[in-house]
C-alpha positions in Angstrom: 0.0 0.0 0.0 1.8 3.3 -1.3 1.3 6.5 1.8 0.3 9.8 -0.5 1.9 13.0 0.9 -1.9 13.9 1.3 -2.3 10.9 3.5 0.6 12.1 5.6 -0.8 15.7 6.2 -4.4 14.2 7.3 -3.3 11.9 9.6 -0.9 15.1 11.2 -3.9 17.1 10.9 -6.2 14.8 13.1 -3.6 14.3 15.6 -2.4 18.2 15.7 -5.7 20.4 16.3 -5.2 23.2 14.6 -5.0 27.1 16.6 -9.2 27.3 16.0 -9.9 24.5 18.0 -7.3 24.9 20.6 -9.3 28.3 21.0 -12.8 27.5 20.8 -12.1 24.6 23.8 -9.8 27.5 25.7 -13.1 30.2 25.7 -15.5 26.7 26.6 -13.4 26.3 29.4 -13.7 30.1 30.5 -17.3 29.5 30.0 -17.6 27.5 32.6 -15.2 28.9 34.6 -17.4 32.4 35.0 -20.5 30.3 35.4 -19.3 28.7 38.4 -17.5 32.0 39.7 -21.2 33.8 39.3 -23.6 30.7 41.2 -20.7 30.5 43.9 -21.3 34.7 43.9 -24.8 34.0 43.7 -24.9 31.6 47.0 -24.7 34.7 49.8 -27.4 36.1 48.0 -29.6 33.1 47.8 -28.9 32.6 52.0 -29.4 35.9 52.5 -32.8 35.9 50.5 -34.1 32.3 52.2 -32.8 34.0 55.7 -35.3 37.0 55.2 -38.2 35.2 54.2 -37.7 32.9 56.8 -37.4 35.6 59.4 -40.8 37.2 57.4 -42.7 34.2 58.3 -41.3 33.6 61.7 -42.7 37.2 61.9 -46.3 36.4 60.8 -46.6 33.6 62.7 -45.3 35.4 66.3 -47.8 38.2 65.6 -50.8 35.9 64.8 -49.8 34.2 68.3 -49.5 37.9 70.2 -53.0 38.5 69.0 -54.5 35.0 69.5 -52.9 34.6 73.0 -53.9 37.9 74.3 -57.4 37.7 72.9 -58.0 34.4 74.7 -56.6 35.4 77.8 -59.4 38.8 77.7 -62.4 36.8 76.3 -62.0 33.5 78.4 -59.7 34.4 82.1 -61.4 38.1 82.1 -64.9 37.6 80.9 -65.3 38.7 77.2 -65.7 42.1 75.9 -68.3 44.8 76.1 -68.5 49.2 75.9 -70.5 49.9 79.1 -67.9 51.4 80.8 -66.8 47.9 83.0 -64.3 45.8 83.5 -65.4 44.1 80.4 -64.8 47.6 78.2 -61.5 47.3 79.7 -60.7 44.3 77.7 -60.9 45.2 74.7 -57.7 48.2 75.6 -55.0 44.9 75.7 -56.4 43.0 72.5 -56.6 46.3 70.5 -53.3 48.1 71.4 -50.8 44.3 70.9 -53.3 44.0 67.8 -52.3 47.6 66.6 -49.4 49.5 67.9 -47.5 46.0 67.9 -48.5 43.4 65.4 -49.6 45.5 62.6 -47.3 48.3 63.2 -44.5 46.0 62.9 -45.6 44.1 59.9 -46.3 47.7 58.4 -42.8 48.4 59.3 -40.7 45.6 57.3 -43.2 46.1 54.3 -40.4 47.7 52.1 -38.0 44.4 53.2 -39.8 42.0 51.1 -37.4 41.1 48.4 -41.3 41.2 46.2 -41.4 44.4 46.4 -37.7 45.3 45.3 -38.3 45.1 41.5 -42.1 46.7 41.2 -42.8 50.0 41.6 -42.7 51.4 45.1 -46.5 53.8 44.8 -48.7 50.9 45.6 -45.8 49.4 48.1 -45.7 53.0 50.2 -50.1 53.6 50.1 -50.2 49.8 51.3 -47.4 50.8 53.8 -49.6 54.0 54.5 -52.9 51.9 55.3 -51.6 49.1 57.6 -50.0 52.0 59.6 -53.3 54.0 59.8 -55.6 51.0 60.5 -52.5 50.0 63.6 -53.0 53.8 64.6 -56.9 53.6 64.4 -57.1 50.6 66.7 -54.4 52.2 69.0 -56.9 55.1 69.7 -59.7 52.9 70.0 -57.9 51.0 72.6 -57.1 53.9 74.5 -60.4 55.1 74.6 -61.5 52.0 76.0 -59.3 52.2 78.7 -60.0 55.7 79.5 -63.9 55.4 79.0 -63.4 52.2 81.7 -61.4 54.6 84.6 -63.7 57.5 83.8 -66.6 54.9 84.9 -65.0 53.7 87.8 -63.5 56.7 89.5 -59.9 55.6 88.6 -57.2 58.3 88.1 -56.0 58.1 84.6 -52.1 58.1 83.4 -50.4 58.0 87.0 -48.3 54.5 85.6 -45.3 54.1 84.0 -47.3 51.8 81.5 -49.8 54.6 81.1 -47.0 56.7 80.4 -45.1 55.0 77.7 -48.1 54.1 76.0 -49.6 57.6 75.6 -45.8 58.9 74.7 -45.5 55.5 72.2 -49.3 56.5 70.4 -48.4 60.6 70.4 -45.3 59.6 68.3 -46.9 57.1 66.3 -49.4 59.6 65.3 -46.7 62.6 64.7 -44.8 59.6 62.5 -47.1 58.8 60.1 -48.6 62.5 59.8 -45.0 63.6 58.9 -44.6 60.3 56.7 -47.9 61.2 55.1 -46.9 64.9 54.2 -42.9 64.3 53.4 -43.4 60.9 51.4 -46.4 60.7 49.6 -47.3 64.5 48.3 -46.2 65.0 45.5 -45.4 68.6 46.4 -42.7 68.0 48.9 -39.5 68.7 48.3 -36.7 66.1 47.7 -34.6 67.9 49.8 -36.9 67.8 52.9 -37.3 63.8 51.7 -33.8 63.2 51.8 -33.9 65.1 55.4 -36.9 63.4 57.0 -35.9 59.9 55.8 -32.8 59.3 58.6 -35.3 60.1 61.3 -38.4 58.8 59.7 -36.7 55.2 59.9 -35.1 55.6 63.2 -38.3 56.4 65.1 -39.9 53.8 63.2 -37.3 51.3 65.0 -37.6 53.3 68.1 -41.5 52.5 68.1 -41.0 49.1 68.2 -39.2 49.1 70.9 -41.7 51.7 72.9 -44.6 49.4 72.3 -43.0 46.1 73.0 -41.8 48.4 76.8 -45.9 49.7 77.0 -46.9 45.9 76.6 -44.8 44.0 78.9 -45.5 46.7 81.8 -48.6 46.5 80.8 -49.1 42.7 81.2 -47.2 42.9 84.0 -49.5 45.6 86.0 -52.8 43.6 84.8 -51.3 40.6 86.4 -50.5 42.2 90.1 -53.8 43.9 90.0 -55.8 40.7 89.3 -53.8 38.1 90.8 -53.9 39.4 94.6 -54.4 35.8 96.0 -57.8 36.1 98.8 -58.9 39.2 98.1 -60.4 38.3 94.8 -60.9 34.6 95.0 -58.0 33.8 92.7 -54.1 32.2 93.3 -51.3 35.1 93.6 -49.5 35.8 91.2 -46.2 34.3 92.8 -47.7 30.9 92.8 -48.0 31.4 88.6 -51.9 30.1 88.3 -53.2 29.4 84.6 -53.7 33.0 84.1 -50.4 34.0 85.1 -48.3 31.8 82.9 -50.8 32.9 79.7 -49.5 36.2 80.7 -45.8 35.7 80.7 -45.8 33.7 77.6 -47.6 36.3 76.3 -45.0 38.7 76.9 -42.4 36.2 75.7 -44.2 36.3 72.5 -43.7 39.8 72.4 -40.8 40.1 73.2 -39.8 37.2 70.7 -41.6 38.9 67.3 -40.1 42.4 68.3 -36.8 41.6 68.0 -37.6 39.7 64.9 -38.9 43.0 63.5 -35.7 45.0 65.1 -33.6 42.1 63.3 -35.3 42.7 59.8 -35.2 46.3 60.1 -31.3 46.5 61.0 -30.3 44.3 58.5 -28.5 46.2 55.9 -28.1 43.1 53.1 -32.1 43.8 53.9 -33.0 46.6 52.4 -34.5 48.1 49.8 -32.0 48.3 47.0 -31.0 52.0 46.2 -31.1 51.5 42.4 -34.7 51.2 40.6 -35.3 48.6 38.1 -34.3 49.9 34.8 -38.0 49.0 33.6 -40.2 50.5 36.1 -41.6 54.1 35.5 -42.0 56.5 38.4 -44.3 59.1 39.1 -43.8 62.2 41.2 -45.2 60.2 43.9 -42.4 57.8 44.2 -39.4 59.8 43.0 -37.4 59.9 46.6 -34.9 57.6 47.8 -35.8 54.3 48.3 -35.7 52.6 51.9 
């Protein structure tokens, strides 16, 4: 069998790859390279993501205990609910302020932390942020006016507690909050620069309210507790001796304690937040055009 010089120069083309193929294997290889470098990037992101919507529902689901706990303890230890001016009016002051000022105030308040949110526009995210913080003010009034119309009845002084006093101190401040949050974030009118002023202190009393209402709850719980757990005056076991009604009380205020510093956790988070930069395909209005939180 007679080898052709053409033979010769296949065979060291198949076993030489030529430049073309030495590159197109080198940039396959880089390829894969950056696609790796990007889903090992992409894993801090992904935990911090599943870590936040984690901490959302563990959220949720302390709140929805807060308000189920404390609205057993008034309808089945202290007799139900009523507006006549008794003990049953009374009632309705726990169940409407760890309702309000707590559970829906602090849902209200990591609103702009769910990574949802991030990549729509932020209007109907900041009127939705709006409502849940009116409707947790609304029920806060209501709750104090069930406490006050219950001393009025019974000849008891009003505000002369420490509770008293950081609840009506916690309310005032909720109500100057979302009446400057109203006029500096959602007119139109305002000025960025007055945004860009009020936002510091808009999110640091916002924090700072969290805190104040989980304080007016706990010495709130504990008050109710040593006024209606006296031991033979009223029929019923101290409170030392930690009866039925006692312990509901203190896990109560565990609860509290528990879903407020899950709030405090979300809000100081800075991997957390709002990212700064709008999507590229969203289209703002005058309503939305301050910073984002």
């Amino acid at each position: 069998m007679k080898v052709t010089h053409a033979d010769v120069a296949d065979l060291s083309t198949s076993l030489h790859p030529t430049t073309e193929s030495i590159q197109q294997e080198n940039f396959s290889l880089v390829d894969v390279n950056q696609g790796l470098r990007k889903k090992c990037a992409d894993l801090p992101r992904m935990r911090s993501t599943v870590s936040l919507y984690m901490c959302h529902l563990l959220c949720t689901g302390l709140g929805l205990a807060c308000v189920v706990c404390v609205s057993c303890w008034s309808s089945q230890w202290r007799g139900g609910f009523a507006w006549d001016g008794s003990s049953l009016q009374f009632n309705w002051h726990p169940v409407l302020m760890v309702t309000g000022m707590l559970v829906l105030y602090g849902n209200g308040a990591v609103l702009y932390r769910v990574p949802l949110s991030w990549s729509q526009n932020k209007g109907p995210w900041k009127l939705l942020h709006a409502g849940v913080m009116l409707l947790a003010l609304v029920l806060s009034v209501i709750g104090l006016c069930a406490v006050f119309g219950n001393h009025n009845a019974s000849n008891i002084p009003n505000l002369y507690s420490l509770h008293s006093w950081i609840g009506i101190i916690t309310t005032v401040l909720f109500a100057m909050q979302w009446a400057t949050g109203m006029a500096g974030f959602l007119l139109p009118c305002t000025a960025q620069s007055l945004r860009k002023l009020l936002k510091p202190q808009h999110v640091w009393l916002g924090g700072s309210l969290v805190s104040l209402s989980i304080a007016a709850c706990i010495s709130g719980i504990n008050e109710k507790l040593f006024f209606v757990l006296k031991g033979n005056t009223n029929g019923s076991q101290p409170y030392s001796q930690l009866p039925s009604e006692a312990l509901l009380g203190n896990s109560l205020g565990v609860l509290i304690v528990a879903f407020g510093l899950v709030v405090l956790k979300i809000l100081s988070s800075p991997e957390w937040q709002r990212p700064e930069s709008p999507p590229a395909d969203v289209s703002y209005s005058p309503l939305q055009q301050e910073e984002h939180q």
